[in-house]
Structure formats: C-alpha cells, structure tokens
C-alpha positions as CSV (number, residue, x, y, z in Angstrom):
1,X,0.0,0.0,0.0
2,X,1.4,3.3,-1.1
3,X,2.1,6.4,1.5
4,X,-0.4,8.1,-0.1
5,X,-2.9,5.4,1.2
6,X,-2.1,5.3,4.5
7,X,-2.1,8.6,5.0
8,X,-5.7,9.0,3.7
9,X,-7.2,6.0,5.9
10,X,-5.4,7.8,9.0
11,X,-7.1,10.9,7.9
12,X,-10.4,9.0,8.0
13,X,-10.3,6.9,11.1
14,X,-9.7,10.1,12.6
15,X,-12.8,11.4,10.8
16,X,-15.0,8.6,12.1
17,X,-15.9,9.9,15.7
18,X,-16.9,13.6,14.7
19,X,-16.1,14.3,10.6
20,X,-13.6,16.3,11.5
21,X,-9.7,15.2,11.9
22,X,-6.9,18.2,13.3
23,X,-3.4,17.3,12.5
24,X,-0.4,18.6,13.6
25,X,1.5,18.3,10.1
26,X,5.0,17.9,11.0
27,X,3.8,15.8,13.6
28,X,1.9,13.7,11.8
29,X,4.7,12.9,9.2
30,X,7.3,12.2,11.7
31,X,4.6,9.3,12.6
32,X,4.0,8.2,9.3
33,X,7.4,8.3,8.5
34,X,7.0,10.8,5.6
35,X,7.8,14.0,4.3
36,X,5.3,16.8,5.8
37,X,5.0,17.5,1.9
38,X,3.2,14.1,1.3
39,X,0.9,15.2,4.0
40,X,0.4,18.2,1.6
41,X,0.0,16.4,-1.4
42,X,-3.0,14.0,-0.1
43,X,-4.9,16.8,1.5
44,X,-4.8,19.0,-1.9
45,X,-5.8,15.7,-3.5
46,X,-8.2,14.0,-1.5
47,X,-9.6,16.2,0.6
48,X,-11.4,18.8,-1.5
49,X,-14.6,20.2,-1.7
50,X,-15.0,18.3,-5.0
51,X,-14.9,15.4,-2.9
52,X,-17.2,16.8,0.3
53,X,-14.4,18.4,2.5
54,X,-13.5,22.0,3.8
55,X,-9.5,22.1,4.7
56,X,-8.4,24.7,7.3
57,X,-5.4,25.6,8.1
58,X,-3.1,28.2,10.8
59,X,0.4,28.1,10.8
60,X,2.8,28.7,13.3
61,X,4.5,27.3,16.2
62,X,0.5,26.2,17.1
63,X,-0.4,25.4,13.5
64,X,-2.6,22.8,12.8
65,X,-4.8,21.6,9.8
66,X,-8.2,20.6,10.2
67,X,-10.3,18.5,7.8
68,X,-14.4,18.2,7.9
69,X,-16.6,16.5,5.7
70,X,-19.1,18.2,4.7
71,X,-22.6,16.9,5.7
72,X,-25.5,18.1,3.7
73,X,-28.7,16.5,2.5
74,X,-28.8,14.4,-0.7
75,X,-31.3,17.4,-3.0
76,X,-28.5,20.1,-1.5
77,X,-25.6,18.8,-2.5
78,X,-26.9,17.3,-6.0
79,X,-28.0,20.8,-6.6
80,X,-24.9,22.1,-5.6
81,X,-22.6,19.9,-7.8
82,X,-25.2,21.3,-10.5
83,X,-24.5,24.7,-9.8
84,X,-20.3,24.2,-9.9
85,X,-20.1,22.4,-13.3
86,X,-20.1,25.1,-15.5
87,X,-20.6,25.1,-19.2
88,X,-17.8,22.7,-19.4
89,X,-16.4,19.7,-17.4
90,X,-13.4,17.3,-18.6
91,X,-13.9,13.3,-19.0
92,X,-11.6,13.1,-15.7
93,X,-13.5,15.6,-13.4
94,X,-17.2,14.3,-14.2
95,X,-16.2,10.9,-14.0
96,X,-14.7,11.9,-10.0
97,X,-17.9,13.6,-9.4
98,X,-20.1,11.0,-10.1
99,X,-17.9,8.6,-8.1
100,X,-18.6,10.9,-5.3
101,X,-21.8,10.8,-5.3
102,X,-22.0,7.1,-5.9
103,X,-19.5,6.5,-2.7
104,X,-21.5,8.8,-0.9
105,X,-24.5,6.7,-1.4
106,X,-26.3,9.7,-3.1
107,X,-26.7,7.9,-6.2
108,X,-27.2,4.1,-6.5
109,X,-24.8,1.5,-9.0
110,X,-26.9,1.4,-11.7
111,X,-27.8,5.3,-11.9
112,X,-24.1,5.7,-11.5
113,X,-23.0,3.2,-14.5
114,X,-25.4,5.1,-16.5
115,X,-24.3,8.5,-15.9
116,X,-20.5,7.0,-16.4
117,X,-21.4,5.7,-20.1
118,X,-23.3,8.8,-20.7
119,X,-20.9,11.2,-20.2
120,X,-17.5,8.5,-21.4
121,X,-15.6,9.7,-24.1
122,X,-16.7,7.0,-26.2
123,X,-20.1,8.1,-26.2
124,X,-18.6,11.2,-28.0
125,X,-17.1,9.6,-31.0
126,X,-19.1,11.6,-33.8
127,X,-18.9,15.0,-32.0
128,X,-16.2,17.2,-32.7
129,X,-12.8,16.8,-29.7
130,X,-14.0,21.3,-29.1
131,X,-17.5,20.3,-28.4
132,X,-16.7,17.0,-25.9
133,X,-16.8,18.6,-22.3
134,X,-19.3,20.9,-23.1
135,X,-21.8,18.3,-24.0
136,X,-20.3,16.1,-21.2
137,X,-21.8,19.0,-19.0
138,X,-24.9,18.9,-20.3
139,X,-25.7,15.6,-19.9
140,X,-24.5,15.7,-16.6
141,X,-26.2,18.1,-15.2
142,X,-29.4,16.7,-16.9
143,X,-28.7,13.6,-15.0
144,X,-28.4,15.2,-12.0
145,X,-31.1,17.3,-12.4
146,X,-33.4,13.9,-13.2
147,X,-31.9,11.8,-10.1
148,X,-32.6,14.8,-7.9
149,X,-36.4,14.8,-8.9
150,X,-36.4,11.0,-8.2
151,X,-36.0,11.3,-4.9
C-alpha cells in the first residue's frame, strides 16, 4: 500500500468519531514516517470540496490543519454539484464527481453506471474533440437534475 494510502485511511479513522480530523503536520509525518509534503500532497488531492471536505489551516509554532466532511442532505448537494459544473467539465473531473456521489451513497450503482457511459468519451465519438466537455456537461447536469427529482 502506497504512502499516499495510509495517510488517507489515518485521515479518516480520525474522521470517524466527529467528521472532523486536526493534525499537527510535521507531527503527523514524523509518525507516518514521511515527508510533511506528502501530508500536503493528499490533502490537496483527496480532501477537496469536489470530494465533500472544507481544509483549514493556521500556521505557526501552534499550527494545525483541520479537515471536515461536509454533511448536507442528498437534493442540497446534488443541486450544488449542479450549480459548480459550468458550461464545461473534462472526462476526468465528471467521471470523480459522479464517483462521489456514488460513494457517498447519493446515487445508486446502476444510476451511476449510467451517468458513467453517458458522459464517457466513447459516447462522443461523432462530436467534434471542441465540443466534448461541453456536452459532457450537459448531460450531466441533466442527469443530476433527473436523479434529484427521483428522490
């Protein structure tokens, strides 16, 4: 298992008990037996609100970061990943949103494999490569917009 792993599943067993974790980040990777920049890395890749997280920070001699998940109800957040797509979103980016909601139990398997071969690349064979992720952004949020009135 890579660094980057372990890290992350620290971050969230200390997540369990309240949603929040508050590291210490030197401290933290002296523990882990990292670099504090690893510590960096998974935060500002894992732990974004794309992916239902607010990252604070202070620094100092008493510095500390703190990481909470962000708890709203299913219609909210749908409406707010709505809302932040834009008129554009790459194959990457949609794809991590809608494994979001999917791990977040927001959206159920099959709705999920749906939305993934909707909005897939090879979906947009015929369409011109310029045209692609606004499209993909379309569909998406008419997806979204759908699964939010189903519930």
């Amino acid at each position: 298992m890579s660094i980057s792993n372990d890290i992350t599943r620290m971050i969230m067993q200390m997540m369990e008990t309240d949603g929040s974790a508050e590291i210490k980040r030197n401290d933290f990777a002296q523990e882990l037996g990292c670099v504090p920049s690893q510590i960096n890395y998974v935060i500002s890749s894992r732990f974004t609100p794309e992916h239902g997280y607010i990252v604070e920070s202070r620094r100092g001699g008493g510095g500390y970061i703190r990481i909470t998940r962000i708890v709203t109800d299913k219609s909210s957040a749908i409406m707010h990943l709505i809302n932040s797509i834009g008129s554009e979103i790459d194959s990457l980016t949609c794809r991590s949103h809608i494994m979001n909601l999917y791990n977040a139990d927001m959206i159920d398997s099959l709705s999920a494999r749906l939305m993934l071969a909707a909005t897939d690349d090879a979906s947009f064979r015929t369409i011109p490569p310029s045209m692609r992720d606004g499209l993909r952004a379309s569909i998406l949020k008419q997806c979204l917009l759908v699964k939010g009135k189903d519930d």
